[in-house]
C-alpha positions as YAML, in Angstrom:
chain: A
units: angstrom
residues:
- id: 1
  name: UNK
  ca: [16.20, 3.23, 4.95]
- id: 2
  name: UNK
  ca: [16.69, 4.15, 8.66]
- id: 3
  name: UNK
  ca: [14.31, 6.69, 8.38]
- id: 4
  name: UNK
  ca: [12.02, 5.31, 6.40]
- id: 5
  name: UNK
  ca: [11.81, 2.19, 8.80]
- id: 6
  name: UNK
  ca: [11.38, 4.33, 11.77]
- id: 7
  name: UNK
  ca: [8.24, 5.92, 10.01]
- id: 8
  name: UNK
  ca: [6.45, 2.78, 9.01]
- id: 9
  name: UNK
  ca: [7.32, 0.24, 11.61]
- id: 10
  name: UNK
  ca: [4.22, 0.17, 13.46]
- id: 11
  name: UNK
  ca: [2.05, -0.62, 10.14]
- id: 12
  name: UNK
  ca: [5.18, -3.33, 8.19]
- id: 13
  name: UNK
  ca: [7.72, -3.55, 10.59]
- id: 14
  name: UNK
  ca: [10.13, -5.17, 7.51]
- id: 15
  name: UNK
  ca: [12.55, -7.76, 8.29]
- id: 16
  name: UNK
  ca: [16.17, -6.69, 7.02]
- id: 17
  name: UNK
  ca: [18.57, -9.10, 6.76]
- id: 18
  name: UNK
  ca: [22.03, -7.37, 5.51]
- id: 19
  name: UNK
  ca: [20.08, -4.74, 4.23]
- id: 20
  name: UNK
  ca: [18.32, -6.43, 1.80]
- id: 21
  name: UNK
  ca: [14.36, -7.46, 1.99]
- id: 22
  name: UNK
  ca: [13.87, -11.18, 1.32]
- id: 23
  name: UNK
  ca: [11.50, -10.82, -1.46]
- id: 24
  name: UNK
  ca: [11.28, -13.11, -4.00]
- id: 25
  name: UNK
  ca: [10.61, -12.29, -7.56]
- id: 26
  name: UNK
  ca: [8.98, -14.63, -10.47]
- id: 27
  name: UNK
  ca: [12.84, -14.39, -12.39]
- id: 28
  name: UNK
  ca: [14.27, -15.97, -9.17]
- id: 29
  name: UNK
  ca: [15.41, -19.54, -8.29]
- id: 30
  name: UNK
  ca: [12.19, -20.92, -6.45]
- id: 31
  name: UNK
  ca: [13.46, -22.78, -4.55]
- id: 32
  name: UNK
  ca: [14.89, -19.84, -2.59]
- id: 33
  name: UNK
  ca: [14.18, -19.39, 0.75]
- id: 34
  name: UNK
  ca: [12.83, -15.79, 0.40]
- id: 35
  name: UNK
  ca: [9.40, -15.21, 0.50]
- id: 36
  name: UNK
  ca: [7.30, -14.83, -2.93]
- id: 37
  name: UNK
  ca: [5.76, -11.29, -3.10]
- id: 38
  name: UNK
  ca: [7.19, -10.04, -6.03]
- id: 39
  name: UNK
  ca: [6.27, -6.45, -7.23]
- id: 40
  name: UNK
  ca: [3.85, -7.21, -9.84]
- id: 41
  name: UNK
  ca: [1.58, -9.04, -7.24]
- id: 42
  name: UNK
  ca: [2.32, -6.01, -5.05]
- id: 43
  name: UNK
  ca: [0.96, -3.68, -7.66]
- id: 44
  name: UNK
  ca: [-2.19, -5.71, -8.45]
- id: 45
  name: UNK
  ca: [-2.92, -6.10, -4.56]
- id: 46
  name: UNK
  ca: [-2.57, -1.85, -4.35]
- id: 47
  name: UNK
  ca: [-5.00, -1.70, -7.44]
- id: 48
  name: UNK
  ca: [-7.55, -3.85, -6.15]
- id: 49
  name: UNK
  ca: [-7.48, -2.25, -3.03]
- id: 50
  name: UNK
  ca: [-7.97, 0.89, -4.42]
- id: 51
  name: UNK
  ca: [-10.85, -0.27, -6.37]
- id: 52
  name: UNK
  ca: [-12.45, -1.66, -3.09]
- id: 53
  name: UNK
  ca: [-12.37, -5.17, -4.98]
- id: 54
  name: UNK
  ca: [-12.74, -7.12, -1.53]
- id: 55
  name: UNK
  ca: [-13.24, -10.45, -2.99]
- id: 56
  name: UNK
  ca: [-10.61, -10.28, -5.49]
- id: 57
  name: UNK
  ca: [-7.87, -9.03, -2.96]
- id: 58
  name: UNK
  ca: [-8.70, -11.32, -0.89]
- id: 59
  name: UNK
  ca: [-7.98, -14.23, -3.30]
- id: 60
  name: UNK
  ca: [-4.70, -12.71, -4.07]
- id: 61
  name: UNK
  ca: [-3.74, -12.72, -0.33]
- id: 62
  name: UNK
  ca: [-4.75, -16.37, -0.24]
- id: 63
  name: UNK
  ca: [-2.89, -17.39, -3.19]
- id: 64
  name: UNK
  ca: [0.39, -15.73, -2.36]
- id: 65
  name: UNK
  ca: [-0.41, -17.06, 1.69]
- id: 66
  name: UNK
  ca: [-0.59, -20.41, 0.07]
- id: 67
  name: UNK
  ca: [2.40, -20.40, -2.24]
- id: 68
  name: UNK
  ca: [4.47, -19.18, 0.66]
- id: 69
  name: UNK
  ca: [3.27, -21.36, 3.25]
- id: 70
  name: UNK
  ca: [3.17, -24.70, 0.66]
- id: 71
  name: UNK
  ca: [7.08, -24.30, 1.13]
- id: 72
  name: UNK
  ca: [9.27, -24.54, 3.72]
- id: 73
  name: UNK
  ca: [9.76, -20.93, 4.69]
- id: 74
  name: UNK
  ca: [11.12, -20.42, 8.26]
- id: 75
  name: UNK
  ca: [9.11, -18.32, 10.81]
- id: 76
  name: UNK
  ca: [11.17, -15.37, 9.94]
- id: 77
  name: UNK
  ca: [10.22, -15.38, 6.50]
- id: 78
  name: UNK
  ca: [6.70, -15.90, 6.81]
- id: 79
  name: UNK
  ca: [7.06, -12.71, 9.48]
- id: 80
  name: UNK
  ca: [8.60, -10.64, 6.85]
- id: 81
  name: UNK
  ca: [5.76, -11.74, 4.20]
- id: 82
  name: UNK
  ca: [3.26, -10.89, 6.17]
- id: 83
  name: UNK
  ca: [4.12, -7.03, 7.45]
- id: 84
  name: UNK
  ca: [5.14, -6.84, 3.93]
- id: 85
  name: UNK
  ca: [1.72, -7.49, 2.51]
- id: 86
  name: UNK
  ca: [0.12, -5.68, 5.77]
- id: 87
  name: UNK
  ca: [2.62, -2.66, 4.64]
- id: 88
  name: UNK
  ca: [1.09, -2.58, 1.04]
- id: 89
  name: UNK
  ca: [-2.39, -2.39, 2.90]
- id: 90
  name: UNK
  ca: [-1.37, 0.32, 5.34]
- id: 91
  name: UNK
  ca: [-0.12, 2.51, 2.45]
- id: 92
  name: UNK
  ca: [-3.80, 3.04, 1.61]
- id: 93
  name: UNK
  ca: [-4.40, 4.04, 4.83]
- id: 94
  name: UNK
  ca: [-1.74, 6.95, 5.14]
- id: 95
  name: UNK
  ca: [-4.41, 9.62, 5.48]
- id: 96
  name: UNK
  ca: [-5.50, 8.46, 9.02]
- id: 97
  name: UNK
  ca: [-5.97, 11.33, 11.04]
- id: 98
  name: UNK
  ca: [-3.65, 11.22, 14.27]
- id: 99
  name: UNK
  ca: [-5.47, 10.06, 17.62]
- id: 100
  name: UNK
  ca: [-8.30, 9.00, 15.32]
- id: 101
  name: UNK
  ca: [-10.58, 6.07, 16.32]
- id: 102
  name: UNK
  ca: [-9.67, 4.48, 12.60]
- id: 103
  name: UNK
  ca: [-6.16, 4.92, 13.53]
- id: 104
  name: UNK
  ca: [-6.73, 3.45, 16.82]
- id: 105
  name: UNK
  ca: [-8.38, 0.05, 15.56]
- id: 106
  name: UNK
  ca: [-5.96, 0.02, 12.80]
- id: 107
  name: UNK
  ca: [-2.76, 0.16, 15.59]
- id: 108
  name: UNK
  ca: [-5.21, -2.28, 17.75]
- id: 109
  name: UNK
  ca: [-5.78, -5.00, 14.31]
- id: 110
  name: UNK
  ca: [-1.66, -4.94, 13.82]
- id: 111
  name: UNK
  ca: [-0.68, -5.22, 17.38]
- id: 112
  name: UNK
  ca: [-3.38, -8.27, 17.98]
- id: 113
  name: UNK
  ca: [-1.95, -9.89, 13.99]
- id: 114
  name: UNK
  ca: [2.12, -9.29, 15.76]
- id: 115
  name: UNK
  ca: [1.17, -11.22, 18.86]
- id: 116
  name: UNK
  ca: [0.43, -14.08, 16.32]
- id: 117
  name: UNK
  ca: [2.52, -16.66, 14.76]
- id: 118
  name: UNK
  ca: [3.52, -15.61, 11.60]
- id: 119
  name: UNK
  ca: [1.48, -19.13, 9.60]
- id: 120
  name: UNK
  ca: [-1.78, -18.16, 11.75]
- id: 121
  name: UNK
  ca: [-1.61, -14.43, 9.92]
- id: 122
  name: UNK
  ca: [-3.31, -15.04, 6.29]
- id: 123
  name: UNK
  ca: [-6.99, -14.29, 8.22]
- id: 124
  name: UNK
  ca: [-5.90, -11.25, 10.24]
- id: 125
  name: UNK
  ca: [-4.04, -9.63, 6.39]
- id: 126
  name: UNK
  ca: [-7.72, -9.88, 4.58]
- id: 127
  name: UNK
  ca: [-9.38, -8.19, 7.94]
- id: 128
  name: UNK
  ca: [-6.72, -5.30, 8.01]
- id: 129
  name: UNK
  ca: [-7.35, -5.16, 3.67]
- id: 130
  name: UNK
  ca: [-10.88, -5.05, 4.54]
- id: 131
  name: UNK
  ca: [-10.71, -2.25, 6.96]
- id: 132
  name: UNK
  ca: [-8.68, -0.54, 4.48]
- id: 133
  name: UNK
  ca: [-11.04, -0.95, 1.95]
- id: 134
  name: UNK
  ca: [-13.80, 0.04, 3.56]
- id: 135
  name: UNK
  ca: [-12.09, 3.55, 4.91]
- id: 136
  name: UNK
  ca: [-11.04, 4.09, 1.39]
- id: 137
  name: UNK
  ca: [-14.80, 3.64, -0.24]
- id: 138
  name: UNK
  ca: [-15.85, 5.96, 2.42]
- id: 139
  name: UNK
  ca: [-13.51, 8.48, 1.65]
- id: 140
  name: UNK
  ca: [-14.09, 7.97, -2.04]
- id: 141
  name: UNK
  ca: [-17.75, 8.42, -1.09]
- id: 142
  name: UNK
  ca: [-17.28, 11.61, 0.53]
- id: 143
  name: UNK
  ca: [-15.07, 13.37, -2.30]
- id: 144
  name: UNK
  ca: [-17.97, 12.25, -4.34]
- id: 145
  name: UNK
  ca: [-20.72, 14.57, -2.11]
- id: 146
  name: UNK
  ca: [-18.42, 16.90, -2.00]
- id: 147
  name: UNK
  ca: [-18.40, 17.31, -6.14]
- id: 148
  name: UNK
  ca: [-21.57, 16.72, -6.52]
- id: 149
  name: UNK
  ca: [-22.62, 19.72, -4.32]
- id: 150
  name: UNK
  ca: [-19.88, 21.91, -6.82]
- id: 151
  name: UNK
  ca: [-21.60, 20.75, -10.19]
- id: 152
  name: UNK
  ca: [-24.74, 21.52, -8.05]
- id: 153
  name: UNK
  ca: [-23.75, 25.50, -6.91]
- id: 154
  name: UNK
  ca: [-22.55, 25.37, -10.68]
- id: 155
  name: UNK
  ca: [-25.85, 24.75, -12.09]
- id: 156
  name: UNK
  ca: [-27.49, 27.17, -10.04]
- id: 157
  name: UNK
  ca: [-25.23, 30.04, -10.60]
- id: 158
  name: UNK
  ca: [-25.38, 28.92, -14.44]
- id: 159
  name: UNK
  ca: [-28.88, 28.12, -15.15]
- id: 160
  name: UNK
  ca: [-29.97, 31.26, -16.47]
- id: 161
  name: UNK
  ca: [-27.23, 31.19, -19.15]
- id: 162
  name: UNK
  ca: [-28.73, 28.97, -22.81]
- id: 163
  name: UNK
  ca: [-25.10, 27.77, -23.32]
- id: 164
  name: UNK
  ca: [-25.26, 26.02, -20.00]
- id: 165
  name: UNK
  ca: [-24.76, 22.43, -21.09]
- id: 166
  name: UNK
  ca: [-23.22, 18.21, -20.06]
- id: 167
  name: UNK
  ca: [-20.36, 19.84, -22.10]
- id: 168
  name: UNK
  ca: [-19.78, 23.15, -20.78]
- id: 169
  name: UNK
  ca: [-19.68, 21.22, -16.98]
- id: 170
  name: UNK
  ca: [-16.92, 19.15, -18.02]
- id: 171
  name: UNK
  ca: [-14.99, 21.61, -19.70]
- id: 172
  name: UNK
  ca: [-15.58, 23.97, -16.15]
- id: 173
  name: UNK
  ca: [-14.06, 21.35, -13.70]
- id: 174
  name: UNK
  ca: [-12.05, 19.46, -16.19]
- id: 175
  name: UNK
  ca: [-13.50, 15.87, -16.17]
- id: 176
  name: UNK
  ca: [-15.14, 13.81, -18.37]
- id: 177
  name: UNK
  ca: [-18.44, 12.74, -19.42]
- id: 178
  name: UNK
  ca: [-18.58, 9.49, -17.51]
- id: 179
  name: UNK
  ca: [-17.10, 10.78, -14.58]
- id: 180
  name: UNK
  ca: [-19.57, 13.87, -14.51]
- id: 181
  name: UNK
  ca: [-22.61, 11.57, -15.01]
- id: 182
  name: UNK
  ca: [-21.19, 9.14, -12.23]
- id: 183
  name: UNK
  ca: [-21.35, 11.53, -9.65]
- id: 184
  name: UNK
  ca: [-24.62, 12.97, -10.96]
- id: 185
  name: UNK
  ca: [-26.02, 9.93, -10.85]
- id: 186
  name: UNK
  ca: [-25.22, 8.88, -7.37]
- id: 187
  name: UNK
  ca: [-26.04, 12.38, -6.02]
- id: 188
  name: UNK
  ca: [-29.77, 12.93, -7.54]
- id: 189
  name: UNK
  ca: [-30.41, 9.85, -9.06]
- id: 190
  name: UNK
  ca: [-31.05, 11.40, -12.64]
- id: 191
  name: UNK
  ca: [-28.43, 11.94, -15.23]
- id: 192
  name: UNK
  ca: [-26.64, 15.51, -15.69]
- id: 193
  name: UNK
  ca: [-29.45, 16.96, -18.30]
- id: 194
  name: UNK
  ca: [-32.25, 16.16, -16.01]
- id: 195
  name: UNK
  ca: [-30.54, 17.56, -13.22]
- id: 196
  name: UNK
  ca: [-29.74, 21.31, -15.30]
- id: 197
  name: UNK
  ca: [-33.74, 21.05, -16.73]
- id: 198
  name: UNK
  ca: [-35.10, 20.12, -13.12]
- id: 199
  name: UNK
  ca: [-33.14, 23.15, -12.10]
- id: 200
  name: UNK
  ca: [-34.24, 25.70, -14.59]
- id: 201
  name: UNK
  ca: [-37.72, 24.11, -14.44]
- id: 202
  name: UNK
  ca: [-37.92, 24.93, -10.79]
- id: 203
  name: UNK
  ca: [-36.60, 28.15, -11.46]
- id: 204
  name: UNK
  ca: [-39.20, 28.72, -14.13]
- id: 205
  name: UNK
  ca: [-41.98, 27.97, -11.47]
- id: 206
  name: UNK
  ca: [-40.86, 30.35, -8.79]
- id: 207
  name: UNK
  ca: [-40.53, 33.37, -11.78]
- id: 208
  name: UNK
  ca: [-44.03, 32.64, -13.10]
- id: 209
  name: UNK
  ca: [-46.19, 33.50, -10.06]
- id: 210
  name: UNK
  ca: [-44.27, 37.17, -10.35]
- id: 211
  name: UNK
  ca: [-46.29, 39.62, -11.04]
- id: 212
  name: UNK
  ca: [-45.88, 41.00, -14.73]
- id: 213
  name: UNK
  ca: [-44.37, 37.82, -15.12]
- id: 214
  name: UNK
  ca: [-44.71, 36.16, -19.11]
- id: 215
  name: UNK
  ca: [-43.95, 32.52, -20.42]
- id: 216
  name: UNK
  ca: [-41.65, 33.71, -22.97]
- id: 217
  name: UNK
  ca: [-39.48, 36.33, -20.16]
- id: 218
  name: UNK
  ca: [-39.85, 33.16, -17.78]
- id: 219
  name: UNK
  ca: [-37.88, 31.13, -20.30]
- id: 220
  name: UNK
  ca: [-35.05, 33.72, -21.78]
- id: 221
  name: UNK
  ca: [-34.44, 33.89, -17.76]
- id: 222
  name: UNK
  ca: [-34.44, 30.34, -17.14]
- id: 223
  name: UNK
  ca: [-32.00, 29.75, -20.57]
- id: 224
  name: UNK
  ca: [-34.59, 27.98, -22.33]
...
């Protein structure tokens, strides 16, 4: 726990009391004073976050600010809730580079939401879930240029070959259909087939002003 604490204090700084975090979880009495952000809220917040579902999480962080704050949690408590939740938000964020400027305006965000009293915090949790949001859609983004550009090489190192097909591009990086279209998709604009017949078709054209060159050779080199 020591260690772990000294890690992530800058992005949850967690509140323990006797060594225990003050979470409360639907099972419990509630009329307990410990804060109510039990694990399968937790969960759904991480998945919507992932999923760059901006409105949705930002419901959830209003509904669990207002069946904290509709209580009579001290100040202490409604501390701990909040660099709980802004903990669950920084674990998207883990890939930061060091001395980056998103790192920098993340640190900048949590210092300014610290300086704040703990009930003034719900506004500054769905800006720090935004800005997590938006770094993870932009990394998500950029793995997607990145494998479009592979299925790309693949199809022009593979047009030539008849067998070259939607199937045989899954089976090569080991995705499915959907996902192989998906990227497709947002890369050209076309689906996958179009994409491996633009290809060849372009091929085709450069092959044909050859000299010597025949329709029927044209094709067998193309794959069609």
């Amino acid at each position: 726990l020591a260690q772990s604490y000294a890690e992530a204090r800058l992005a949850m700084r967690y509140k323990l009391l006797n060594g225990l975090v003050y979470r409360r979880e639907p099972r419990d009495n509630p009329d307990s004073m410990r804060y109510y952000y039990p694990t399968t809220e937790r969960n759904r917040l991480i998945n919507l976050l992932k999923n760059c579902s901006f409105d949705e999480a930002k419901r959830l962080i209003e509904e669990l600010w207002q069946a904290n704050a509709s209580g009579e949690l001290s100040d202490i408590m409604l501390d701990c809730l909040s660099n709980d939740i802004a903990g669950t938000v920084m674990g998207l964020s883990s890939t930061i580079p060091t001395g980056s400027e998103d790192e920098r305006e993340f640190l900048t965000h949590l210092a300014y939401m610290q300086k704040q009293r703990p009930e003034y915090r719900k506004d500054s949790l769905i800006k720090l879930a935004n800005m997590a949001m938006s770094r993870v859609g932009k990394e998500r983004a950029d793995e997607q240029a990145d494998f479009y550009k592979r299925i790309e090489a693949f199809i022009e190192a593979h047009y030539g070959d008849p067998l070259l097909s939607v199937e045989s591009i899954c089976e090569h990086f080991g995705r499915s259909h959907n996902t192989i279209y998906t990227v497709v998709k947002a890369g050209s604009g076309e689906g996958v087939l179009h994409l491996i017949n633009t290809t060849r078709l372009h091929k085709a054209k450069e092959l044909l002003v050859q000299p010597g060159a025949t329709v029927e050779k044209t094709a067998q080199a193309v794959g069609l």
